[in-house]
One Martini backbone bead per residue (centre of mass of N, CA, C, O) as a GRO file, in nm:
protein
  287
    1UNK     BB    1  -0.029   1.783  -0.559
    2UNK     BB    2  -0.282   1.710  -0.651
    3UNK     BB    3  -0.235   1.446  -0.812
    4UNK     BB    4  -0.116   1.299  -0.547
    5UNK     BB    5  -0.371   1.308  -0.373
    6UNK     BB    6  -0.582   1.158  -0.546
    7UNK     BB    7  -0.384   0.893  -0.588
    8UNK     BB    8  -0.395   0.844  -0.259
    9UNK     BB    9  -0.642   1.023  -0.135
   10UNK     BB   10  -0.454   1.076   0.158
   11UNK     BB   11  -0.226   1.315   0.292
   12UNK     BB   12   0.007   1.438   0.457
   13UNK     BB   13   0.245   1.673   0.530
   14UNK     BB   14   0.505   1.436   0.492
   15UNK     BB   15   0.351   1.292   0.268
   16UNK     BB   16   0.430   1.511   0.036
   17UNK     BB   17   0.712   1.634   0.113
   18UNK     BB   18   0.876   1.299   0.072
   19UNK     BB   19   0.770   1.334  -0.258
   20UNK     BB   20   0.802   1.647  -0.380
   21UNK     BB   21   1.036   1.736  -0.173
   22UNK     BB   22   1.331   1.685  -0.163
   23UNK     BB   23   1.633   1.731  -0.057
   24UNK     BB   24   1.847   2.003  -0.073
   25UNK     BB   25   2.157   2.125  -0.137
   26UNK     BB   26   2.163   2.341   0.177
   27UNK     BB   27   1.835   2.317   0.248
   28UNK     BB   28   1.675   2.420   0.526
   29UNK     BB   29   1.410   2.232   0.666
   30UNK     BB   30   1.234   2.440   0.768
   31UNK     BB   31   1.237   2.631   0.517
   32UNK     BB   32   1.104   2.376   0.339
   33UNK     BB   33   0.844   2.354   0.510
   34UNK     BB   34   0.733   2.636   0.510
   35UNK     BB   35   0.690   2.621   0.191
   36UNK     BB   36   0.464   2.376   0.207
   37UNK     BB   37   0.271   2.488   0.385
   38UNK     BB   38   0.198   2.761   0.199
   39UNK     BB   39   0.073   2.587  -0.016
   40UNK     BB   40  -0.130   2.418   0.103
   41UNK     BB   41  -0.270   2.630   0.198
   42UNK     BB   42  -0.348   2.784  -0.071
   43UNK     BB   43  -0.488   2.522  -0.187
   44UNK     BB   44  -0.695   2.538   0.050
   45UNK     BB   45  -0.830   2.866   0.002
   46UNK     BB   46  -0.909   2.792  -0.348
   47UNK     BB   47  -1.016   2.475  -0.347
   48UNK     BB   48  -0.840   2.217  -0.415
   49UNK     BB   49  -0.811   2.147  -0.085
   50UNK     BB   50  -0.887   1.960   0.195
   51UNK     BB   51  -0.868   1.985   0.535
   52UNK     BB   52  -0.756   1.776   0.826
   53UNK     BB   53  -0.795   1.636   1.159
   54UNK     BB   54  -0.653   1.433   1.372
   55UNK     BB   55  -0.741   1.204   1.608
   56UNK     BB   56  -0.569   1.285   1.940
   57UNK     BB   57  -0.438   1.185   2.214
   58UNK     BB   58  -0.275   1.400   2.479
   59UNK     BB   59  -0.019   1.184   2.471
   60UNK     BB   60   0.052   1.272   2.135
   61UNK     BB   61  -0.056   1.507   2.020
   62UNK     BB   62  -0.042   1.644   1.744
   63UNK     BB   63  -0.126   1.563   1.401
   64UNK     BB   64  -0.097   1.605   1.083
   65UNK     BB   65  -0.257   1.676   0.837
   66UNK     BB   66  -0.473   1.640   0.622
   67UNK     BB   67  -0.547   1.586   0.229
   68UNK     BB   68  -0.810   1.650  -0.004
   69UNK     BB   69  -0.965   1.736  -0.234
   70UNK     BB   70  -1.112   1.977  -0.417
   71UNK     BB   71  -1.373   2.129  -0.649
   72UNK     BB   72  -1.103   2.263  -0.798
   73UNK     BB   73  -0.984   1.984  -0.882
   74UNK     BB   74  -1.180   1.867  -1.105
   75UNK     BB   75  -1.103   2.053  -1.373
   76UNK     BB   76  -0.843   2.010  -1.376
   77UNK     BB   77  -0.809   1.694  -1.344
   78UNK     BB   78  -0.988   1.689  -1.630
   79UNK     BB   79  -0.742   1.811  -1.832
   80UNK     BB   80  -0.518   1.661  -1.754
   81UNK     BB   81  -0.662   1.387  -1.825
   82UNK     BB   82  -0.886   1.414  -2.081
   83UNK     BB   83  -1.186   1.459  -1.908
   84UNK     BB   84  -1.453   1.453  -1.779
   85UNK     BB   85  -1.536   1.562  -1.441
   86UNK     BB   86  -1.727   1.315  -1.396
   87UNK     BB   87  -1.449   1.094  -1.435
   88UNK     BB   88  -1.378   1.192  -1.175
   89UNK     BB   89  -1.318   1.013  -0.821
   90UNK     BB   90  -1.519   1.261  -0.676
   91UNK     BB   91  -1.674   1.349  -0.395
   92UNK     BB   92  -1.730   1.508  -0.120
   93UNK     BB   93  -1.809   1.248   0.075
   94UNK     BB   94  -1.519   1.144   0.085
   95UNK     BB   95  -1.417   1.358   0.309
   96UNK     BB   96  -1.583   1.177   0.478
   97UNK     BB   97  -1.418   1.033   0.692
   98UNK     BB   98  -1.317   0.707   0.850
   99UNK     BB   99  -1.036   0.698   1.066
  100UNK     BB  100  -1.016   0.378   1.096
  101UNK     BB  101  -0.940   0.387   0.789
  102UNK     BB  102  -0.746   0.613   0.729
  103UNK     BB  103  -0.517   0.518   0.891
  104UNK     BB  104  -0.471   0.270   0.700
  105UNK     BB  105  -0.413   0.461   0.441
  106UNK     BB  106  -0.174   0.621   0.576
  107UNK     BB  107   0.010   0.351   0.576
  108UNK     BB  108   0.029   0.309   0.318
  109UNK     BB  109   0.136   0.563   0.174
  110UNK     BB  110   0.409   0.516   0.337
  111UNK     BB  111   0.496   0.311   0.175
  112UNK     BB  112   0.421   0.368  -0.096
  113UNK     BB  113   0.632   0.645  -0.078
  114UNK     BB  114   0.895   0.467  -0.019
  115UNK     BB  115   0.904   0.334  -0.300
  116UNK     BB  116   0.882   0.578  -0.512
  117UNK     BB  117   1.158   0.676  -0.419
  118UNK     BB  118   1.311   0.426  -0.433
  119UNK     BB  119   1.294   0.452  -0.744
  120UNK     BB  120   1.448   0.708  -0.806
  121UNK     BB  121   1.682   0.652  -0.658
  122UNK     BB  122   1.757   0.358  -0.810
  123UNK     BB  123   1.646   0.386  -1.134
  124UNK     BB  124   1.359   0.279  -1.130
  125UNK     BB  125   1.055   0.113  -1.281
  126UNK     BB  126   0.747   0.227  -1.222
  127UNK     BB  127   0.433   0.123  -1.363
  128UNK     BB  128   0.238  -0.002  -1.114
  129UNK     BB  129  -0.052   0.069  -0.948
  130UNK     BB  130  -0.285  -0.053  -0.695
  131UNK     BB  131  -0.541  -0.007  -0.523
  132UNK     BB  132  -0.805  -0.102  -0.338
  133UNK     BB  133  -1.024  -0.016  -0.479
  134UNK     BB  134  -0.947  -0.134  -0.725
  135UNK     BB  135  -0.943  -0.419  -0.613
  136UNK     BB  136  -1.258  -0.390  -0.507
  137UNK     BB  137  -1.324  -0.448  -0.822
  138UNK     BB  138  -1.521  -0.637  -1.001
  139UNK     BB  139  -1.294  -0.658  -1.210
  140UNK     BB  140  -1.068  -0.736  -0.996
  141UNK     BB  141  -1.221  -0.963  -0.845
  142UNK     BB  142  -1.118  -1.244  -0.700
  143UNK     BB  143  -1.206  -1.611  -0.633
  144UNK     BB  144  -1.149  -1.862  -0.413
  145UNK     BB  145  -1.081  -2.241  -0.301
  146UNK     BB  146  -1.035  -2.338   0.015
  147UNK     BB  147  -0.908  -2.577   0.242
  148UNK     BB  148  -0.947  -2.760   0.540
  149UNK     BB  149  -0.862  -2.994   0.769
  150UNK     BB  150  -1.168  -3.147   0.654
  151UNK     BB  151  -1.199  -3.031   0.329
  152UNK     BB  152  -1.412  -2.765   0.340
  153UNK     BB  153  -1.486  -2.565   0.139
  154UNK     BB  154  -1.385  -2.196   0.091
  155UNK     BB  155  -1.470  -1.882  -0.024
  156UNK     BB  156  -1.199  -1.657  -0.148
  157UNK     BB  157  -1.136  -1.283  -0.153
  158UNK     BB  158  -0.917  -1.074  -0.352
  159UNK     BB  159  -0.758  -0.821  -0.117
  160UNK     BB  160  -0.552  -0.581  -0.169
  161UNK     BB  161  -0.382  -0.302  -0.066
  162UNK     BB  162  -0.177  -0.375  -0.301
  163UNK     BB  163  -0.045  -0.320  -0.634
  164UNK     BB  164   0.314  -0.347  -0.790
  165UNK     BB  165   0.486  -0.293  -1.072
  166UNK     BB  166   0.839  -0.326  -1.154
  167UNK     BB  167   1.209  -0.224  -1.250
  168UNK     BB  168   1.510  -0.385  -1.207
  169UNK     BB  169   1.728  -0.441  -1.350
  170UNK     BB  170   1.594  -0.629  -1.587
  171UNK     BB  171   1.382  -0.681  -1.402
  172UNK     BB  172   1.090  -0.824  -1.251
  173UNK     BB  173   0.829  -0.738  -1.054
  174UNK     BB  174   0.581  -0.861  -0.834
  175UNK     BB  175   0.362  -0.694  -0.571
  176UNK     BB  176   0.186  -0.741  -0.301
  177UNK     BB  177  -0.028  -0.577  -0.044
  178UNK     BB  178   0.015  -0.574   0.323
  179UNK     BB  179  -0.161  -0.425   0.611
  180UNK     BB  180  -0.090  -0.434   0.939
  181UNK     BB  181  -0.252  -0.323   1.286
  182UNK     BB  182  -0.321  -0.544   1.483
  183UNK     BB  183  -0.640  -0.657   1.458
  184UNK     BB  184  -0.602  -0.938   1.344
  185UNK     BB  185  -0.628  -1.237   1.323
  186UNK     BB  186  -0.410  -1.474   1.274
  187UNK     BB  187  -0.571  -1.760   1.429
  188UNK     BB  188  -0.795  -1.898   1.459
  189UNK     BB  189  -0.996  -2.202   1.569
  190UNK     BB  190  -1.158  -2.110   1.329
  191UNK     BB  191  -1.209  -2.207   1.061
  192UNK     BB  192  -1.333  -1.958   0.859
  193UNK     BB  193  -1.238  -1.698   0.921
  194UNK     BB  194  -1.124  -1.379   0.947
  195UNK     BB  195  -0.772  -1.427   0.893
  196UNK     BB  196  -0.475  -1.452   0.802
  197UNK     BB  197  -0.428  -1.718   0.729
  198UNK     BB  198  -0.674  -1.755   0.516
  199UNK     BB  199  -0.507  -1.521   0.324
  200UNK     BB  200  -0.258  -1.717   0.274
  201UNK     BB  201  -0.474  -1.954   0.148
  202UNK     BB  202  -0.553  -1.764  -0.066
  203UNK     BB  203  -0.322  -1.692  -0.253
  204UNK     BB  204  -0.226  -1.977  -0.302
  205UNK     BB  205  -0.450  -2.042  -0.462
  206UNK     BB  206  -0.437  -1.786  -0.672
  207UNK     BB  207  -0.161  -1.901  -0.799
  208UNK     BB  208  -0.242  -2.163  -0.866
  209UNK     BB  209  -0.538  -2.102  -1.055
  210UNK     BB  210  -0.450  -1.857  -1.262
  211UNK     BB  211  -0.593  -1.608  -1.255
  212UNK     BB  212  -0.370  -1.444  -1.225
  213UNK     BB  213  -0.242  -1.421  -1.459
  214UNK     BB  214  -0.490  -1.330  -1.613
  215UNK     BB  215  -0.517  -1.047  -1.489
  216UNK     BB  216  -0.149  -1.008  -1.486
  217UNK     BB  217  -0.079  -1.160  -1.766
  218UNK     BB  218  -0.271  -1.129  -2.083
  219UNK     BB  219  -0.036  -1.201  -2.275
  220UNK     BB  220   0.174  -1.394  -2.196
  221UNK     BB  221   0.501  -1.300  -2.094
  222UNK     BB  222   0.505  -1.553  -1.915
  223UNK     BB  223   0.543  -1.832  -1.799
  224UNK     BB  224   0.575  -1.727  -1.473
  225UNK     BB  225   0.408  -1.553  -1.283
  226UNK     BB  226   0.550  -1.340  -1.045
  227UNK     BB  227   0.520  -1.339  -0.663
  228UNK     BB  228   0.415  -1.141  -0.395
  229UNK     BB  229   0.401  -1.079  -0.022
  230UNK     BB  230   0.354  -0.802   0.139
  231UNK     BB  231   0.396  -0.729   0.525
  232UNK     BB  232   0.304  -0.502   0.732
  233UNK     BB  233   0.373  -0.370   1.056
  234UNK     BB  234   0.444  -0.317   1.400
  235UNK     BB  235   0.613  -0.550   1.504
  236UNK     BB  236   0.820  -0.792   1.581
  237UNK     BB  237   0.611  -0.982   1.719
  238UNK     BB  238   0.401  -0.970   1.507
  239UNK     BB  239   0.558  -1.083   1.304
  240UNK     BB  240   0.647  -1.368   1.409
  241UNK     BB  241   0.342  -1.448   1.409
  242UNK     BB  242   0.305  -1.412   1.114
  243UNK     BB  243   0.496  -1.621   1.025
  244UNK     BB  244   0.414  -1.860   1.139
  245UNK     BB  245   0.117  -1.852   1.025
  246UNK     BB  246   0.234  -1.935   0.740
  247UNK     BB  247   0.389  -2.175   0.782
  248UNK     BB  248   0.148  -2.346   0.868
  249UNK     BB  249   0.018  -2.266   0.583
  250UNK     BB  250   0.270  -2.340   0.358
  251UNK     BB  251   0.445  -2.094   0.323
  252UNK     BB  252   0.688  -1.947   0.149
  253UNK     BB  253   0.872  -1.705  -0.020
  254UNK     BB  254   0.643  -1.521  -0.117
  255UNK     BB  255   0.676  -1.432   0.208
  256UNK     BB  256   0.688  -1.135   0.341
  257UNK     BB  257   0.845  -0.927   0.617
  258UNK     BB  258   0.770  -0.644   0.799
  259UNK     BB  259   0.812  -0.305   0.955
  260UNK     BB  260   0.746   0.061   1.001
  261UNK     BB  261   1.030   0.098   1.082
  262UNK     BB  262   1.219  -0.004   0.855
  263UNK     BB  263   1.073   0.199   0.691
  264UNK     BB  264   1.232   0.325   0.348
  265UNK     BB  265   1.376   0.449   0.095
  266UNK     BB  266   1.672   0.317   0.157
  267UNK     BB  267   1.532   0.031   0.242
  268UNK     BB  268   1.253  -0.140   0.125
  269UNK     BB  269   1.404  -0.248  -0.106
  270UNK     BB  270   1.794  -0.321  -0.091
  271UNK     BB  271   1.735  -0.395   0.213
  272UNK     BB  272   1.783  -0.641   0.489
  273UNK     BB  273   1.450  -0.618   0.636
  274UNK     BB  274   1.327  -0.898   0.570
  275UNK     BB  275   1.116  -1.179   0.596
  276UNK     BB  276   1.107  -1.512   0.525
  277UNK     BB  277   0.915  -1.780   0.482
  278UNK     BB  278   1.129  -2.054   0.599
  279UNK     BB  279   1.354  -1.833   0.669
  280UNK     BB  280   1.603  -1.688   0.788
  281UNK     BB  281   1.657  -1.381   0.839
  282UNK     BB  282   1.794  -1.097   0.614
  283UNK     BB  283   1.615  -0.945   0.358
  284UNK     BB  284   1.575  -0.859   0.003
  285UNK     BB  285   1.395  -0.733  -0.266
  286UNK     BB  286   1.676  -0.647  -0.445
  287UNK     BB  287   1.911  -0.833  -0.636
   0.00000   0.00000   0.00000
């Protein structure tokens, strides 16, 4: 538990048992709810987890804990890690987080949460994650060059909310994630401006720059490192949106859309339930 807060950075306690206690056969979910709450408790009151409640208006009710590590988590995973304490990536101060981003990280653990489960159950093999922090890291961030319809170039940088690479039935998957939460205008009147286009405009210009390959396939095994960016969104309408917004920016098949309705681990990976620019229909992302 301690080690999956750790790599989510933060998570609520349905999407703790979502990924660590799976439903077991005859076992009545409340009595299964029951003892991870207090389990959370015990690892709450001993100092390995912090917990805090989620801000919510009178009309939404109760909304579940939060829980993120604490001081008594930083030595035992650095021995689990085989490293020293000052090691771990985390201060105290990680855990007053601002809930406007908070909000954005928990939405994406759903996505993130659902793919991890959907992978052990259909005995695919996830190879490796890297979230938003980690794609924010000089290491990893990287630079390309859009113009507009005028040609005037514009410098964008690349961060997706995630990128993991899967191996299902002997193929790979490489996929960026973006999480949108409605927030974000999807095409300004103004080129250059941060909006969705502009982020479309800049994957394609990411993958054409030869970057990505550098970055994502440092070995040159793949003769064309393949690429896809997943968006998930808030609803139906807003999909519609962003797929437009994609096409008209002549994004092609790499570019695939659903809804955080549509996801689960049953869904995510296997079922038709993905959009993607440029074609009809729903797609499956693992064919």
């Amino acid at each position: 538990v301690v080690k999956a807060v750790y790599t989510h950075r933060a998570m609520t306690t349905p999407q703790i048992e979502a990924l660590l206690f799976p439903p077991e056969n005859g076992q009545d979910h409340r009595t299964k709810t029951s003892r991870v709450r207090h389990r959370l408790k015990m690892l709450f009151h001993h100092g390995y987890l912090f917990r805090d409640e989620q801000p919510t208006k009178l009309s939404e009710g109760r909304k579940p804990l939060v829980y993120f590590i604490d001081q008594q988590a930083v030595p035992l995973l650095a021995e689990e890690y085989a490293v020293f304490p000052e090691d771990i990536a985390w201060k105290p101060k990680d855990n007053n987080v601002r809930w406007i981003f908070l909000d954005h990280l928990l939405a994406t653990n759903d996505v993130r949460i659902a793919i991890e489960v959907a992978t052990k159950q259909h005995g695919y093999a996830l190879h490796r994650w890297l979230d938003d922090m980690t794609l924010k890291s000089v290491e990893m961030r990287d630079s390309v060059e859009i113009r507009g319809p005028t040609g005037v170039p514009l410098k964008v940088t690349i961060v997706p909310d995630g990128y993991f690479f899967l191996n299902a039935d002997g193929y790979d998957y490489h996929y960026f994630l973006e999480v949108d939460m409605g927030t974000e205008t999807a095409k300004s009147s103004k080129f250059g401006r941060r909006d969705f286009s502009r982020k479309m405009l800049g994957y394609q210009a990411y993958y054409e720059s030869g970057l990505y390959e550098e970055k994502y396939d440092p070995e040159g095994k793949y003769d064309k490192l393949p690429m896809q960016v997943l968006t998930v969104t808030t609803s139906e309408a807003r999909l519609a949106t962003l797929k437009r917004v994609a096409e008209e920016a002549r994004a092609g098949e790499q570019f695939c859309f659903t809804t955080f309705g549509r996801i689960s681990p049953e869904t995510v990976l296997t079922e038709p339930i993905w959009s993607i620019a440029g074609k009809d229909g729903l797609h499956s992302l693992i064919w």
